[in-house]
py3Dmol code that shows the C-alpha trace and the ligand (Angstrom):
import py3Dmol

protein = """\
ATOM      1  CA  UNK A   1      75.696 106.188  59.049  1.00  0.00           C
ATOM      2  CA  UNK A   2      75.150 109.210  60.635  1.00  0.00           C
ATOM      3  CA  UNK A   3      75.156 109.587  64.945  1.00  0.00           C
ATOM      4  CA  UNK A   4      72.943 107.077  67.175  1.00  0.00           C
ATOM      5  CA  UNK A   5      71.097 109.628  68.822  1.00  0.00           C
ATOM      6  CA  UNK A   6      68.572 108.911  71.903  1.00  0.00           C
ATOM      7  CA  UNK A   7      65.178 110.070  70.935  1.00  0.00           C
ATOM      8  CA  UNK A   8      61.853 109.695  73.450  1.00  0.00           C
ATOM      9  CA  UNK A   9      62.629 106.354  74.183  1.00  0.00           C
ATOM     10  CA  UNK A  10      64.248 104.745  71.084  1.00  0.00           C
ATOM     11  CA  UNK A  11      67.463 104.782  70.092  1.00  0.00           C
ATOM     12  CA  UNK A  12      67.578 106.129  66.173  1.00  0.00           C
ATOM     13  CA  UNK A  13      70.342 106.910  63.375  1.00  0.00           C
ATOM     14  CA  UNK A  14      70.747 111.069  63.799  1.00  0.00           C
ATOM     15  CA  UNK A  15      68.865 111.015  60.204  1.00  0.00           C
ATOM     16  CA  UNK A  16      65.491 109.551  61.796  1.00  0.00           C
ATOM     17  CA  UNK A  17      65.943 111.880  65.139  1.00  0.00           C
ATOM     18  CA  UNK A  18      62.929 114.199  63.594  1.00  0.00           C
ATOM     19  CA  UNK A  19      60.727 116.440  66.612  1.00  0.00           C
ATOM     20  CA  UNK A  20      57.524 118.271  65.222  1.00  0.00           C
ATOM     21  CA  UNK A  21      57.205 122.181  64.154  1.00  0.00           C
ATOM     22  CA  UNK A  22      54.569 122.144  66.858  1.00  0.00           C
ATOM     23  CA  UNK A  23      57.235 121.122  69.438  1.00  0.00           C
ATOM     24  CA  UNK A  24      57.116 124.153  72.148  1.00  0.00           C
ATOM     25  CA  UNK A  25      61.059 123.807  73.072  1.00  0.00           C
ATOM     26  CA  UNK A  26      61.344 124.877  69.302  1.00  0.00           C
ATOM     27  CA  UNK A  27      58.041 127.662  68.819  1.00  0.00           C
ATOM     28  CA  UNK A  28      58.990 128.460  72.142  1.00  0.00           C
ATOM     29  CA  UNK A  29      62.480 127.747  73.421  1.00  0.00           C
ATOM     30  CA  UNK A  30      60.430 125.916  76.505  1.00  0.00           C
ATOM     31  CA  UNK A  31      62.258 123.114  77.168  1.00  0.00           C
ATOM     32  CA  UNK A  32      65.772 122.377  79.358  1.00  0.00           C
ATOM     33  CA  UNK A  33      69.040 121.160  78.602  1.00  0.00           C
ATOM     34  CA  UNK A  34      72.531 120.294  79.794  1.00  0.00           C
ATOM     35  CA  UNK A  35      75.918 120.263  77.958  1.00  0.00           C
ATOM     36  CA  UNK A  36      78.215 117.448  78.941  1.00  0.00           C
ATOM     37  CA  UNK A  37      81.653 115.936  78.751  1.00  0.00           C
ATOM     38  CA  UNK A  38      83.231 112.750  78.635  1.00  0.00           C
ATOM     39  CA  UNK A  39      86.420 112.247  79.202  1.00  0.00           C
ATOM     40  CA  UNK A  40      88.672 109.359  79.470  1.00  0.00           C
ATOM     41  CA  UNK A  41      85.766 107.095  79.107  1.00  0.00           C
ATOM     42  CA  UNK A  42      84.110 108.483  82.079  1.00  0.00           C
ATOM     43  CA  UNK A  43      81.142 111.188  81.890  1.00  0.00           C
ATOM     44  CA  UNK A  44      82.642 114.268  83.951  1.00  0.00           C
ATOM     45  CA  UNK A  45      79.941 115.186  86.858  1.00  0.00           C
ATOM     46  CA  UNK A  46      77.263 113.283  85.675  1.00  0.00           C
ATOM     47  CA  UNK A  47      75.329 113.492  88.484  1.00  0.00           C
ATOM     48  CA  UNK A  48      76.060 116.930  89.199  1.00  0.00           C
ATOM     49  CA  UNK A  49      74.550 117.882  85.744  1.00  0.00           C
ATOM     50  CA  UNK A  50      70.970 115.233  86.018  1.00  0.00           C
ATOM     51  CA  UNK A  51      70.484 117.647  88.846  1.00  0.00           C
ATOM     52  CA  UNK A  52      70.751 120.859  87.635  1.00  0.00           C
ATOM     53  CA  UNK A  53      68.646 119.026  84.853  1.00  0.00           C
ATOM     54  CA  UNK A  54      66.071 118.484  86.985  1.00  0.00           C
ATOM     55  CA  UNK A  55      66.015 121.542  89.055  1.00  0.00           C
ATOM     56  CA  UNK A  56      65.595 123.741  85.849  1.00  0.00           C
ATOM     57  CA  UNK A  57      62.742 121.535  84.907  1.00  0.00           C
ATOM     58  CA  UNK A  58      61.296 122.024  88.060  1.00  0.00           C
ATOM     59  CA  UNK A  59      61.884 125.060  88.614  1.00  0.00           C
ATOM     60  CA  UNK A  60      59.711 125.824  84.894  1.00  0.00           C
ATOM     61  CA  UNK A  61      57.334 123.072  86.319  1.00  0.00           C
ATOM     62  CA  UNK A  62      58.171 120.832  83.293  1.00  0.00           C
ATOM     63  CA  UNK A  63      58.054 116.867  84.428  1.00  0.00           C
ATOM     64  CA  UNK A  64      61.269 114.938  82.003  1.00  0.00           C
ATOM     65  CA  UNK A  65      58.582 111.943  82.232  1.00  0.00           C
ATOM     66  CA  UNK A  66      62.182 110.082  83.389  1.00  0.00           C
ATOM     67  CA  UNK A  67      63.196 109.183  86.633  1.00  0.00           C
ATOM     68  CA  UNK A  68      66.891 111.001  87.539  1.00  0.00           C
ATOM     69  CA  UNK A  69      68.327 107.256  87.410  1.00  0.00           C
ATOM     70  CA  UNK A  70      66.477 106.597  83.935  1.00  0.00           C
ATOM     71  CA  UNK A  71      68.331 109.811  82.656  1.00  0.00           C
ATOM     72  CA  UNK A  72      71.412 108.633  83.882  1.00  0.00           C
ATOM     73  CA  UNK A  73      71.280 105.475  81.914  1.00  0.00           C
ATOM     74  CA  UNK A  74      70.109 107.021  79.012  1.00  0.00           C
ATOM     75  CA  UNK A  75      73.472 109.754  78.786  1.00  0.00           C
ATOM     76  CA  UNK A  76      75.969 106.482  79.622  1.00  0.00           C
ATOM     77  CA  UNK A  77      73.917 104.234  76.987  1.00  0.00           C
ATOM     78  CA  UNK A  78      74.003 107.012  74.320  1.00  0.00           C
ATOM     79  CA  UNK A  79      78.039 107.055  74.855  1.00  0.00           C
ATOM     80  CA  UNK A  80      78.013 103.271  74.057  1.00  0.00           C
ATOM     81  CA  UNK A  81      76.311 103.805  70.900  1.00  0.00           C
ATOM     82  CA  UNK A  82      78.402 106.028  69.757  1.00  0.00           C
ATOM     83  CA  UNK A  83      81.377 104.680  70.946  1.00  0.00           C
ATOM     84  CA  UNK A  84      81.942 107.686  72.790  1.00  0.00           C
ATOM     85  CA  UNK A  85      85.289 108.007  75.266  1.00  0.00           C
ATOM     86  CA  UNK A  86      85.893 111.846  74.686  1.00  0.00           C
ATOM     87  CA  UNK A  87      83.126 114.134  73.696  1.00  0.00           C
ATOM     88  CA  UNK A  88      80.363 116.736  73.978  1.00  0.00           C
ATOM     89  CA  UNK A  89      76.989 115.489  74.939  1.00  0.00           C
ATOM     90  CA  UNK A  90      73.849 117.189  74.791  1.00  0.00           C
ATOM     91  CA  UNK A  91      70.564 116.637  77.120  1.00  0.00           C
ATOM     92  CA  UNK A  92      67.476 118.391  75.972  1.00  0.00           C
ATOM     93  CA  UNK A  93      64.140 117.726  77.337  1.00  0.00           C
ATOM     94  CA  UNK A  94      61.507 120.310  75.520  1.00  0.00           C
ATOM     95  CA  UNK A  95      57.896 120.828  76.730  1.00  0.00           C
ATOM     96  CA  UNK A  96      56.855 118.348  73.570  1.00  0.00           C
ATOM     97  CA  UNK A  97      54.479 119.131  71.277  1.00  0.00           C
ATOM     98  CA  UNK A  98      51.176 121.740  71.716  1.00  0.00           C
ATOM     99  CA  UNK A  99      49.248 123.973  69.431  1.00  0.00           C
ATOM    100  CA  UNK A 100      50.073 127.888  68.429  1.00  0.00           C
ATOM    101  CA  UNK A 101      49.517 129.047  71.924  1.00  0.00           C
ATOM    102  CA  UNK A 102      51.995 129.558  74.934  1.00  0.00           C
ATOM    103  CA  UNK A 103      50.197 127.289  77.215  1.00  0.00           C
ATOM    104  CA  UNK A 104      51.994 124.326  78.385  1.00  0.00           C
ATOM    105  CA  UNK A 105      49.221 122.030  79.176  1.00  0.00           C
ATOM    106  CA  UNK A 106      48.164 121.913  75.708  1.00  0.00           C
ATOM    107  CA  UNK A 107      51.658 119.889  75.595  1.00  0.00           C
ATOM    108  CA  UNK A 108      50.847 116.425  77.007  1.00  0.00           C
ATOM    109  CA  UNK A 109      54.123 114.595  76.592  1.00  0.00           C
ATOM    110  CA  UNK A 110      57.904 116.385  76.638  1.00  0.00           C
ATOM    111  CA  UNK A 111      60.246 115.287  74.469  1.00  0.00           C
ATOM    112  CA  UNK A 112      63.685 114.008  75.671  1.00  0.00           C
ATOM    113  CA  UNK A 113      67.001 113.853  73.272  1.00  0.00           C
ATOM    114  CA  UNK A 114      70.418 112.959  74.166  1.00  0.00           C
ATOM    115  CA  UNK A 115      73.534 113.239  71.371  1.00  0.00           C
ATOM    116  CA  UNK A 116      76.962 112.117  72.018  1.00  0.00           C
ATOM    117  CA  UNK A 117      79.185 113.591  69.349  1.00  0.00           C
ATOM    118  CA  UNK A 118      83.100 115.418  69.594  1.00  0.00           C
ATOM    119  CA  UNK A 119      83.526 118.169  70.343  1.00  0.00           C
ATOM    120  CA  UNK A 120      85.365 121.449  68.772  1.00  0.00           C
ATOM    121  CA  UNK A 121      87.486 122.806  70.926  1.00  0.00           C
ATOM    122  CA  UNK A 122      89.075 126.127  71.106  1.00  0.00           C
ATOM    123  CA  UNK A 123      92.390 126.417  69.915  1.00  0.00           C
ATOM    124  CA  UNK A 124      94.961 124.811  72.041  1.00  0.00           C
ATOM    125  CA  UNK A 125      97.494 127.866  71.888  1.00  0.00           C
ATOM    126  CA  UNK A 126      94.573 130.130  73.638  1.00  0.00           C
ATOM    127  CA  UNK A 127      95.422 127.779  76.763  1.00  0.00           C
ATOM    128  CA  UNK A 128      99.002 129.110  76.724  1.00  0.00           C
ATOM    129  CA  UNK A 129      98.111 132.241  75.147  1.00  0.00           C
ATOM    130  CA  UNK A 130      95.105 133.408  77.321  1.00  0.00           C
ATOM    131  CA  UNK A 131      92.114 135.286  75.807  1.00  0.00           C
ATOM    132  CA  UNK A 132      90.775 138.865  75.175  1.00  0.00           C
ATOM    133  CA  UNK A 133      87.329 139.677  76.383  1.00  0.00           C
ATOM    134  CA  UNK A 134      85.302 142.875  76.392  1.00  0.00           C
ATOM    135  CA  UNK A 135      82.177 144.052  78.206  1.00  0.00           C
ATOM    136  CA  UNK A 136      79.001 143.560  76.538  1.00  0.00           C
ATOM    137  CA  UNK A 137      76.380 146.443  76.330  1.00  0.00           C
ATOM    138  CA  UNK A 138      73.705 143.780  76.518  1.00  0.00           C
ATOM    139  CA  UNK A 139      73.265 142.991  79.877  1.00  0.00           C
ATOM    140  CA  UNK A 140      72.243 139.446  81.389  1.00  0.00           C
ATOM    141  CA  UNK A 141      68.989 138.568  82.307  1.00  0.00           C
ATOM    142  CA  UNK A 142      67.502 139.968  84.994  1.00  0.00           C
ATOM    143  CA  UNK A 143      67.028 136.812  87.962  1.00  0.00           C
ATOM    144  CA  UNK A 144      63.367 138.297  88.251  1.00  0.00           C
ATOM    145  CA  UNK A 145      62.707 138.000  85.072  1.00  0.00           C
ATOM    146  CA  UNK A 146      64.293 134.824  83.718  1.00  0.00           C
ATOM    147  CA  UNK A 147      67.098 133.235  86.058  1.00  0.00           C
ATOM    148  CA  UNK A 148      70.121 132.294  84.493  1.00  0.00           C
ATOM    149  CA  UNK A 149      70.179 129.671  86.602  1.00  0.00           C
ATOM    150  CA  UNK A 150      67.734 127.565  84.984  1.00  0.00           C
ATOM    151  CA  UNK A 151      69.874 125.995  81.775  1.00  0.00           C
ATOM    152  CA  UNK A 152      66.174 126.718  79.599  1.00  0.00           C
ATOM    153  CA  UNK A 153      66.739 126.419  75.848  1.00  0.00           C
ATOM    154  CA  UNK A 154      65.902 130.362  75.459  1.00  0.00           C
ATOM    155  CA  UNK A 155      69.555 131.021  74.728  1.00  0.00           C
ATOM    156  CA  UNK A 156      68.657 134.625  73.152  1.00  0.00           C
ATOM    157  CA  UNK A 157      70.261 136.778  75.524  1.00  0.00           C
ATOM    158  CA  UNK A 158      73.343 135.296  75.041  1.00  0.00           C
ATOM    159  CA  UNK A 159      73.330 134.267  71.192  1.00  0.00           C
ATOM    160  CA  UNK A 160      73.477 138.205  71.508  1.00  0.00           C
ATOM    161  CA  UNK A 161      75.914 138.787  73.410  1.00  0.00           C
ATOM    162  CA  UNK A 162      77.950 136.601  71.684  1.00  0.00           C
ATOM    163  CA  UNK A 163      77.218 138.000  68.245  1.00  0.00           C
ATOM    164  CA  UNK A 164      78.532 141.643  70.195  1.00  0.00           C
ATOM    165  CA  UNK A 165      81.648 140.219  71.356  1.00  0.00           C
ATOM    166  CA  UNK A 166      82.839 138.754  68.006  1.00  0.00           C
ATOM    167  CA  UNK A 167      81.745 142.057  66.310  1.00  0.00           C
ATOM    168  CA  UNK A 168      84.146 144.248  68.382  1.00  0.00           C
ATOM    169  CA  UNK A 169      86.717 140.940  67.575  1.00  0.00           C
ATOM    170  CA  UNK A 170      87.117 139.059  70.893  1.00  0.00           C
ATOM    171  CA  UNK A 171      86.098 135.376  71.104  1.00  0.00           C
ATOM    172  CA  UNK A 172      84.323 135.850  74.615  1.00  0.00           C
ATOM    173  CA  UNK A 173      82.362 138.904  76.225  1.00  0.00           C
ATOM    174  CA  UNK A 174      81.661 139.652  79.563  1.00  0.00           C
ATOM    175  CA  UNK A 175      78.287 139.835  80.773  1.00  0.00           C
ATOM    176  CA  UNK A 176      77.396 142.530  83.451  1.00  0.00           C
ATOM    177  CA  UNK A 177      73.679 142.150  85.625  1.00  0.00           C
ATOM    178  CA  UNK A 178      71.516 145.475  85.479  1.00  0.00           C
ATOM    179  CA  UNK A 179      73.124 146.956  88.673  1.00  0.00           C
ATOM    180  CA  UNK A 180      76.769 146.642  86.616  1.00  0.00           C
ATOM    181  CA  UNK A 181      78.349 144.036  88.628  1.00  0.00           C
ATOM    182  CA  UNK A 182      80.410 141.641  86.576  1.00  0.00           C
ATOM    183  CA  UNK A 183      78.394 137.906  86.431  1.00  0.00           C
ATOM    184  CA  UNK A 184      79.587 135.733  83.871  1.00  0.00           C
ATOM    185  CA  UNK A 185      81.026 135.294  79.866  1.00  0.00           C
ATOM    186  CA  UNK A 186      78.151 134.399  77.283  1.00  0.00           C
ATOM    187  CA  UNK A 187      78.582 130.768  77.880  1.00  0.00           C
ATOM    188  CA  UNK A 188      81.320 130.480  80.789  1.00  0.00           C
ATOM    189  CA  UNK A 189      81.941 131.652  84.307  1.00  0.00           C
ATOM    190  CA  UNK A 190      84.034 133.780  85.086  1.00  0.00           C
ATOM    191  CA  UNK A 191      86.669 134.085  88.144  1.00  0.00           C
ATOM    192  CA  UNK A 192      89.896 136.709  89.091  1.00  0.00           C
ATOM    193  CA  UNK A 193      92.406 136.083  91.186  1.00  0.00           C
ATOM    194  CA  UNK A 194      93.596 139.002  93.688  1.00  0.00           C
ATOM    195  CA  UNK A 195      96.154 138.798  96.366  1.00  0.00           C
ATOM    196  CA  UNK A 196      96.191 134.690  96.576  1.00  0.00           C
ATOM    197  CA  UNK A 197      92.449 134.835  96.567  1.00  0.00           C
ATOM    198  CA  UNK A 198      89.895 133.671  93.894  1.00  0.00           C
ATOM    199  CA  UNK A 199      86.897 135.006  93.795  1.00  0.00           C
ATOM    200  CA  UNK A 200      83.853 134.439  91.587  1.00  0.00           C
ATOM    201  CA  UNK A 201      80.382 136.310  91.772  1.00  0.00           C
ATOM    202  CA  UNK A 202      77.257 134.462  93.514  1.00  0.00           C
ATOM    203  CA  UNK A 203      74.483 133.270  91.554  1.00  0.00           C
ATOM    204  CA  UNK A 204      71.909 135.675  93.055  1.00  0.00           C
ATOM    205  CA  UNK A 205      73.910 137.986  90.724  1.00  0.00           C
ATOM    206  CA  UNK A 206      72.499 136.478  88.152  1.00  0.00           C
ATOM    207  CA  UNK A 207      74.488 134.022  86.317  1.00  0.00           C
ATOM    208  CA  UNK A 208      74.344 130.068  85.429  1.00  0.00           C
ATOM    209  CA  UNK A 209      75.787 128.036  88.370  1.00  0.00           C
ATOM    210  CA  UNK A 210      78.394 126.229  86.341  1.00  0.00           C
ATOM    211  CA  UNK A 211      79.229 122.487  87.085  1.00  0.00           C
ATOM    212  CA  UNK A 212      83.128 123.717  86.008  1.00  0.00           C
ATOM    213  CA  UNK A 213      82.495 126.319  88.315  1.00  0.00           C
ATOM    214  CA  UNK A 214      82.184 124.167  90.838  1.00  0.00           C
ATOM    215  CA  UNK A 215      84.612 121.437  90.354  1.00  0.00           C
ATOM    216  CA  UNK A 216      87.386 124.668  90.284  1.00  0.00           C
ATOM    217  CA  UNK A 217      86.654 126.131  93.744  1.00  0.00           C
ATOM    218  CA  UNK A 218      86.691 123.061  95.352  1.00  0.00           C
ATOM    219  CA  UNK A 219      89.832 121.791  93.287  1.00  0.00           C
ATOM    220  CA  UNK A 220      90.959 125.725  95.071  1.00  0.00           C
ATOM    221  CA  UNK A 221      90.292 124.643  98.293  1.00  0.00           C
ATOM    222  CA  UNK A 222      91.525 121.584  98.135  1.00  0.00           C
ATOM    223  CA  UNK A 223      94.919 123.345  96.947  1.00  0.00           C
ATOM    224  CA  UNK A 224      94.390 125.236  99.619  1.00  0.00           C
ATOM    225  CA  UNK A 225      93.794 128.734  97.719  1.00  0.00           C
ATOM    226  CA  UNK A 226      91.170 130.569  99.434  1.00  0.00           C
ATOM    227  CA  UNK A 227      88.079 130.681  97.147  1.00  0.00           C
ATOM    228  CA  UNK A 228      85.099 132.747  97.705  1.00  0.00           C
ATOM    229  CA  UNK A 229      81.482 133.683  96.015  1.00  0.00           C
ATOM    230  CA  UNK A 230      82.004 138.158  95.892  1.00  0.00           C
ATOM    231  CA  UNK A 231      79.868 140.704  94.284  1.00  0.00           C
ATOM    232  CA  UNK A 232      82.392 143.278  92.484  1.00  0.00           C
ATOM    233  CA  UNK A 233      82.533 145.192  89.575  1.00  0.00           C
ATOM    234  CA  UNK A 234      84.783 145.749  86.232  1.00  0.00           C
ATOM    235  CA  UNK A 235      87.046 147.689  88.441  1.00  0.00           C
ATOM    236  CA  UNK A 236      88.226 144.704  90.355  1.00  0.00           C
ATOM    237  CA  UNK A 237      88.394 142.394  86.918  1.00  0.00           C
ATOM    238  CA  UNK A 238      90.846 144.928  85.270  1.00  0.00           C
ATOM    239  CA  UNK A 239      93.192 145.257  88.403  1.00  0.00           C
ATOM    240  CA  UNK A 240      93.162 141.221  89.387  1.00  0.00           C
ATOM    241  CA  UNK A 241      96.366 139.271  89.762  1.00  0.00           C
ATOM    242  CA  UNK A 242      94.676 136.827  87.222  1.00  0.00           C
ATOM    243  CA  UNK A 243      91.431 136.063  85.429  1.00  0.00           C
ATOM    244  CA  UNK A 244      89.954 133.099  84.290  1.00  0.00           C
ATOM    245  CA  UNK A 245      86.520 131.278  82.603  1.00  0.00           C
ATOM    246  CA  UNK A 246      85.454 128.010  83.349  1.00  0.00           C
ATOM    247  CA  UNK A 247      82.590 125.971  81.611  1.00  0.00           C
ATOM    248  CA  UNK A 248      81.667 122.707  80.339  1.00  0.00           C
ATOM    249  CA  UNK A 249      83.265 123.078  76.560  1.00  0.00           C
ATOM    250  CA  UNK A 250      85.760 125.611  77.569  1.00  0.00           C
ATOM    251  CA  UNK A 251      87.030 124.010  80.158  1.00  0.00           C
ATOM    252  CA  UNK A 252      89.392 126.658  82.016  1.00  0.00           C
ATOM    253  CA  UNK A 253      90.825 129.102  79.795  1.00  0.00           C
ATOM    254  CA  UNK A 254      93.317 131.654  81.006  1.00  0.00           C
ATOM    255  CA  UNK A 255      92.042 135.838  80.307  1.00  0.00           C
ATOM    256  CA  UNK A 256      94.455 137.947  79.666  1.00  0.00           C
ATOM    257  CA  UNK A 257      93.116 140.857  78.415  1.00  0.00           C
ATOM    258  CA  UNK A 258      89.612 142.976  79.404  1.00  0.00           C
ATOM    259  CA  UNK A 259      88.636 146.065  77.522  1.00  0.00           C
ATOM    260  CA  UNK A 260      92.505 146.925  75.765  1.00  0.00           C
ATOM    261  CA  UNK A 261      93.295 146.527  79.790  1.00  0.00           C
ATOM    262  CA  UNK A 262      96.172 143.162  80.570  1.00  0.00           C
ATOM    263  CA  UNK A 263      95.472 141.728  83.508  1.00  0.00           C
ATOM    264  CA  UNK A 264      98.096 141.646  86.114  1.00  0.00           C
ATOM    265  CA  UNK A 265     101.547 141.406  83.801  1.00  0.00           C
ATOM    266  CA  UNK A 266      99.019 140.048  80.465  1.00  0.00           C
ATOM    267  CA  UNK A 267     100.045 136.588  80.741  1.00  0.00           C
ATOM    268  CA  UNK A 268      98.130 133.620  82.395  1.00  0.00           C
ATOM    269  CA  UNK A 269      99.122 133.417  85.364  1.00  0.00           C
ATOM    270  CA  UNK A 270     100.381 130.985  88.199  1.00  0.00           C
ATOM    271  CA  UNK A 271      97.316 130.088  89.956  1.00  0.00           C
ATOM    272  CA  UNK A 272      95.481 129.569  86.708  1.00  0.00           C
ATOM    273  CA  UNK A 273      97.734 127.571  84.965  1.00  0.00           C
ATOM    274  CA  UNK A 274      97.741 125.080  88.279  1.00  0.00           C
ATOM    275  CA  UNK A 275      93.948 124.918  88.521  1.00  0.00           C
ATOM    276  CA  UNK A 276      94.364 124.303  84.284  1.00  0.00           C
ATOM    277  CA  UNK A 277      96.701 121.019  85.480  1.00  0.00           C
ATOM    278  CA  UNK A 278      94.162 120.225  88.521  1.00  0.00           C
ATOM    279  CA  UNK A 279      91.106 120.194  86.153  1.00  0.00           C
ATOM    280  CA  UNK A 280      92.605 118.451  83.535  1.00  0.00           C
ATOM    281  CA  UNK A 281      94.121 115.656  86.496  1.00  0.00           C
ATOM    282  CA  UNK A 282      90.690 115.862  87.756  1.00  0.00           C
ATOM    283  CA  UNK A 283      88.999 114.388  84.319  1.00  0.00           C
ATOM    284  CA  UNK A 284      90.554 111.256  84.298  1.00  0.00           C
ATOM    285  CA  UNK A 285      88.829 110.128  87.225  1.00  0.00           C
ATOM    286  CA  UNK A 286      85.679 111.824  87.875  1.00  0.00           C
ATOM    287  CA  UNK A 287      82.065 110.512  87.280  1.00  0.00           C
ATOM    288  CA  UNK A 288      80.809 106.884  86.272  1.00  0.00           C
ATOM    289  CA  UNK A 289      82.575 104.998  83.587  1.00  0.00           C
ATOM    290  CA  UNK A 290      80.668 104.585  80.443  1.00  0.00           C
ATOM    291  CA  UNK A 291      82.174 101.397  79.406  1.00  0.00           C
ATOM    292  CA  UNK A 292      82.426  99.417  82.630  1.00  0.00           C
TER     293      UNK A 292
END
"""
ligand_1 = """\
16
PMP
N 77.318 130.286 81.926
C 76.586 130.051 80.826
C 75.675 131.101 80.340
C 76.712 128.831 80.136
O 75.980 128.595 79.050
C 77.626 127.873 80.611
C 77.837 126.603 79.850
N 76.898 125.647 80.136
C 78.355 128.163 81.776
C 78.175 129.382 82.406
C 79.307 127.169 82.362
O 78.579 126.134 82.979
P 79.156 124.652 83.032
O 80.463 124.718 83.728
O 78.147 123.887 83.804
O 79.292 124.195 81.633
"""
view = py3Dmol.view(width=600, height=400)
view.addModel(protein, "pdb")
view.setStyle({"model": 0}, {"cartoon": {"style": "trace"}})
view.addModel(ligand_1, "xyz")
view.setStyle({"model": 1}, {"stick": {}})
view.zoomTo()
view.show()
C-alpha cells in the first residue's frame, strides 16, 4: 500500500489520488500550494502556512471551497493516516477542472490535495560544511508581473533557475530582481550577517515571504541579534560576516561560498550556527500536535 493521500474530500490510497488532464492547476499551473513540515509529531507553523495559503488564493481570486479551520484538520488528519511524526507535507489547491481556455470560471469546483510523505534532506555534512551558490542570469519575477509572494504552482521561473545553478555545479543559485538587488535562492531565502547585524531583503523586492524566514528573525530578536528587512546588492553578500538560506525543506543551511568569493573566513559562521541550534530547539515545540 502506497501513501493515504487527502483528495477533494476523501481520503484515498496515493494509487486512486487521480485529478483530470483538464485540471487548470496542471494545463495551467493555476492553482496554490504550501510545503510543510512536521516535526516531532507537531506540524511546524501550521497556521502560519493556512494563511499564506489563503492569501495566495485570494490574492489569484481562487476560493479553496474549505474553511481555514477545515484545512487545518485536513493537514493534521492526513499526518494520522500516514502515521506521520517527521515529514514533508504538501497542500495544493488547483483551480479544478475547465475546458482548453484560460478562463477560470469555466472551472466550477477547485481541487484540494494534501500528501504527508518523508522527506529527502540535503546532506547532513552541508550543515557543517556550508554551501556554494552562484548568481543566476535568470532573474526573478518581476512583483508586477507575477509576485513571488503568492506560493502559485507556476514554479517555471525557478525550475530554471535551478536547472542554471546545477549546470555551473552549485546546489543553490541566487536569484537577483530586475533592478539587480539580491532577493532570494530558487527555493530558499536568503540572509547575511554584517557587523552583528542580519539582514534579509523585503518582499517588495520581490521574493516569497518564507515561513522559515520568519521564525529566524524573530528567533534573532529574541537572541537579541538585531535583524532587519534591507535592500542591497551582491556587493554586500560577498563582503558579509556570514550568509545563510532558510526555507521549509532546507531548513537553515550555512553559505559559504558566492561566485568563487568565501564569505567572511569561508566557514559557517557563529551567528549561523546558533540560529541552526535555535531553529532546530524551536521544532520540538512549535505548532499543534498531530497526535494529541
Ligand atoms: N523562496 C522560494 C522561492 C521558495 O519556494 C521557498 C520554499 N517554499 C522559500 C523561499 C522558503 O519559504 P518557506 O520558509 O516558507 O519554506
Amino acid at each position: 500500500m502506497g501513501l493515504i493521500i487527502y483528495l477533494d474530500g476523501q481520503y484515498v490510497d496515493e494509487e486512486e489520488a487521480k485529478l483530470s488532464v483538464f485540471d487548470h492547476g496542471l494545463l495551467y499551473g493555476d492553482g496554490v500550494f504550501e510545503g510543510i513540515r512536521a516535526y516531532h509529531g507537531r506540524v511546524f507553523r501550521l497556521k502560519a502556512h493556512i494563511d499564506r495559503l489563503y492569501e495566495s488564493a485570494r490574492s489569484i481570486n481562487l476560493d479553496p471551497g474549505l474553511t481555514r479551520e477545515e484545512m487545518t484538520q485536513v493537514v493534521l488528519e492526513t499526518c494520522r493516516r500516514n502515521n506521520l511524526k517527521d515529514g514533508y507535507i504538501r497542500l495544493v489547491v488547483t483551480r479544478g477542472k475547465g475546458d482548453l481556455g484560460l478562463d477560470p470560471r469555466k472551472c466550477p469546483r477547485p481541487s484540494v490535495f494534501c500528501i504527508a510523505a518523508a522527506i529527502e534532506l540535503y546532506p547532513a555534512e552541508l550543515y557543517e560544511k556550508g554551501l556554494e551558490l552562484v548568481t543566476l542570469g535568470t532573474r526573478r519575477n518581476a512583483p508586477d508581473a507575477l509576485d513571488p509572494r503568492i506560493k502559485s504552482l507556476n514554479y517555471l521561473n525557478n525550475i530554471i533557475a535551478k536547472m542554471e545553478a546545477t549546470r555551473a555545479g552549485a546546489p543553490e543559485g541566487l536569484f537577483l530582481n530586475k533592478e539587480g538587488y539580491v532577493a532570494e535562492a530558487t527555493g530558499d531565502n536568503i540572509f547575511i550577517v554584517k557587523n552583528g547585524q542580519l539582514l534579509t531583503p523585503p518582499p517588495h523586492v520581490g521574493l516569497l515571504e518564507g515561513i522559515t524566514r520568519n521564525a529566524v528573525m524573530e528567533l534573532a530578536a529574541g537572541a537579541g541579534i538585531p535583524v532587519s528587512e534591507k535592500v542591497f546588492t551582491r556587493h554586500d553578500v560577498y563582503t558579509a560576516d556570514e550568509c545563510f538560506l532558510t526555507g521549509t525543506a532546507a531548513e537553515v543551511i550555512p553559505v559559504v561560498k558566492v561566485d568563487g568569493r568565501p564569505i567572511g573566513d569561508g566557514q559557517p559562521g557563529p551567528i549561523t550556527r546558533d540560529l541552526i541550534a535555535r531553529f532546530r530547539e524551536l521544532t520540538k515545540t512549535d505548532g499543534p500536535e498531530i497526535f494529541e
